[in-house]
C-alpha positions as CSV (number, residue, x, y, z in Angstrom):
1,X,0.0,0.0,0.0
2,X,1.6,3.5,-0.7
3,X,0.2,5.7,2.1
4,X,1.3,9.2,0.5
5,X,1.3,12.4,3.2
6,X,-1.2,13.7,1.7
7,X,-3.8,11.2,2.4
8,X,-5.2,12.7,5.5
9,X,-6.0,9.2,6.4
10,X,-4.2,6.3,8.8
11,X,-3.0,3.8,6.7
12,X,-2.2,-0.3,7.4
13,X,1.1,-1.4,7.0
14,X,2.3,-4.8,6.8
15,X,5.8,-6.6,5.6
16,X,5.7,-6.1,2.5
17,X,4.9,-2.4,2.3
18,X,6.5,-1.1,5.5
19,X,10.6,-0.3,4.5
20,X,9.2,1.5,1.8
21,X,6.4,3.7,3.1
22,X,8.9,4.8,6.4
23,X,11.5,5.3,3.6
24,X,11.3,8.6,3.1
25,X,9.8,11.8,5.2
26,X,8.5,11.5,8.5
27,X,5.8,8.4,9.9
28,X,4.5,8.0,13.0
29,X,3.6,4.6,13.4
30,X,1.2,2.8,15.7
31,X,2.1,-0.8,16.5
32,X,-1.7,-2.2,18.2
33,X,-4.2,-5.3,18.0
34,X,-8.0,-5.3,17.7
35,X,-8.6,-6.6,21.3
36,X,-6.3,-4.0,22.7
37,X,-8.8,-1.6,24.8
38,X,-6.2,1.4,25.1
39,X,-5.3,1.1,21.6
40,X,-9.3,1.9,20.6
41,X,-8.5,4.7,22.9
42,X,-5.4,6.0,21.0
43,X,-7.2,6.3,17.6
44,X,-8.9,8.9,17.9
45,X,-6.0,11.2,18.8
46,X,-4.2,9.4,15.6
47,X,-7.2,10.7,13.3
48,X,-6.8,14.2,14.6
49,X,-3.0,13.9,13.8
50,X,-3.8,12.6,10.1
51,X,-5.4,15.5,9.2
52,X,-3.2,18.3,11.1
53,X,-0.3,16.7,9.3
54,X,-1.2,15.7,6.1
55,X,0.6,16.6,3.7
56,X,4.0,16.8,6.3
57,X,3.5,13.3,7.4
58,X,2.6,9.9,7.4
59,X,0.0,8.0,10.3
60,X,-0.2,4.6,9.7
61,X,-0.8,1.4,11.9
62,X,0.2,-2.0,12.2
63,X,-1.6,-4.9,13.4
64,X,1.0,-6.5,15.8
65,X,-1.3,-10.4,15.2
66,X,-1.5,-10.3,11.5
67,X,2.4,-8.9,11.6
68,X,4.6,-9.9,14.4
69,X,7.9,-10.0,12.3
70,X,7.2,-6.5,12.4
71,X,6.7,-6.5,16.1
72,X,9.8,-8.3,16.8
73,X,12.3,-6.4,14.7
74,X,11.5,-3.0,16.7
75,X,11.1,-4.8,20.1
76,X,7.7,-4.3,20.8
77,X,6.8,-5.9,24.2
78,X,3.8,-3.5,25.0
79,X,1.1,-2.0,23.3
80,X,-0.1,0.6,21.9
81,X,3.7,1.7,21.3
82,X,4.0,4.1,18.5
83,X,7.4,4.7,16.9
84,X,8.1,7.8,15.3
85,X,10.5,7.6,11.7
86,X,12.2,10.2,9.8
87,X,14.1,8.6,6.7
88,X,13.8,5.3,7.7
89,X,15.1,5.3,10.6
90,X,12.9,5.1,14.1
91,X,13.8,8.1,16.0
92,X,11.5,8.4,19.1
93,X,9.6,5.8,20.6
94,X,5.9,6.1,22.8
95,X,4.9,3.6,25.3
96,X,1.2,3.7,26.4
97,X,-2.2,6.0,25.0
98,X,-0.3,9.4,24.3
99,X,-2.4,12.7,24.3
100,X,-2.8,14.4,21.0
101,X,0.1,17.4,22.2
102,X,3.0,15.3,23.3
103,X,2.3,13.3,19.5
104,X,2.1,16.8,17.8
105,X,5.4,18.2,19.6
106,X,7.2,15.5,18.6
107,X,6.0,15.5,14.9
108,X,6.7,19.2,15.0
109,X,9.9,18.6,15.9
110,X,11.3,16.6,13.2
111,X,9.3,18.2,10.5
């Protein structure tokens, strides 16, 4: 899937498409599952940042069940966890439901 910054809209990742969507600009990506209460909870503040940042940067999930190779080659022992990427290359990670302004300072920062 190519989830391009414009999109205003989270987008799934899996293996196959993830090196090449975090490739280039800045992601913020939410590692959850669908039986994960707090990660319901995170969403929300996710679709707010997708349309503030559109067109600066990418929001996309994955779905630690349906991918845990991804899981595993970040270290994800919790979740949610969001890792934040800029070129490729994860620069700042989130444990826990984070509130919409400590996600937007961060973005902010590396934009």
């Amino acid at each position: 899937m190519n989830i391009e910054p414009d999109t205003h809209r989270i987008g799934e990742l899996g293996a196959a498409d993830f090196d090449t969507v975090i490739e280039n600009g800045v992601t913020l990506v939410d590692f959850w599952a669908p039986w994960c209460g707090p990660c319901h909870m995170q969403t929300p503040v996710l679709q707010q940042l997708a349309g503030r940042f559109g067109g600066r940067a990418r929001i996309a999930k994955v779905n630690v069940d349906d991918h845990p190779e991804l899981a595993n080659r970040f270290q994800i022992t919790g979740i949610p966890t969001l890792l934040l990427f800029k070129q490729g290359q994860p620069i700042r990670q989130f444990v826990g439901v984070q509130p919409a302004p400590v996600l937007i300072a961060a973005l902010e920062s590396v934009i």
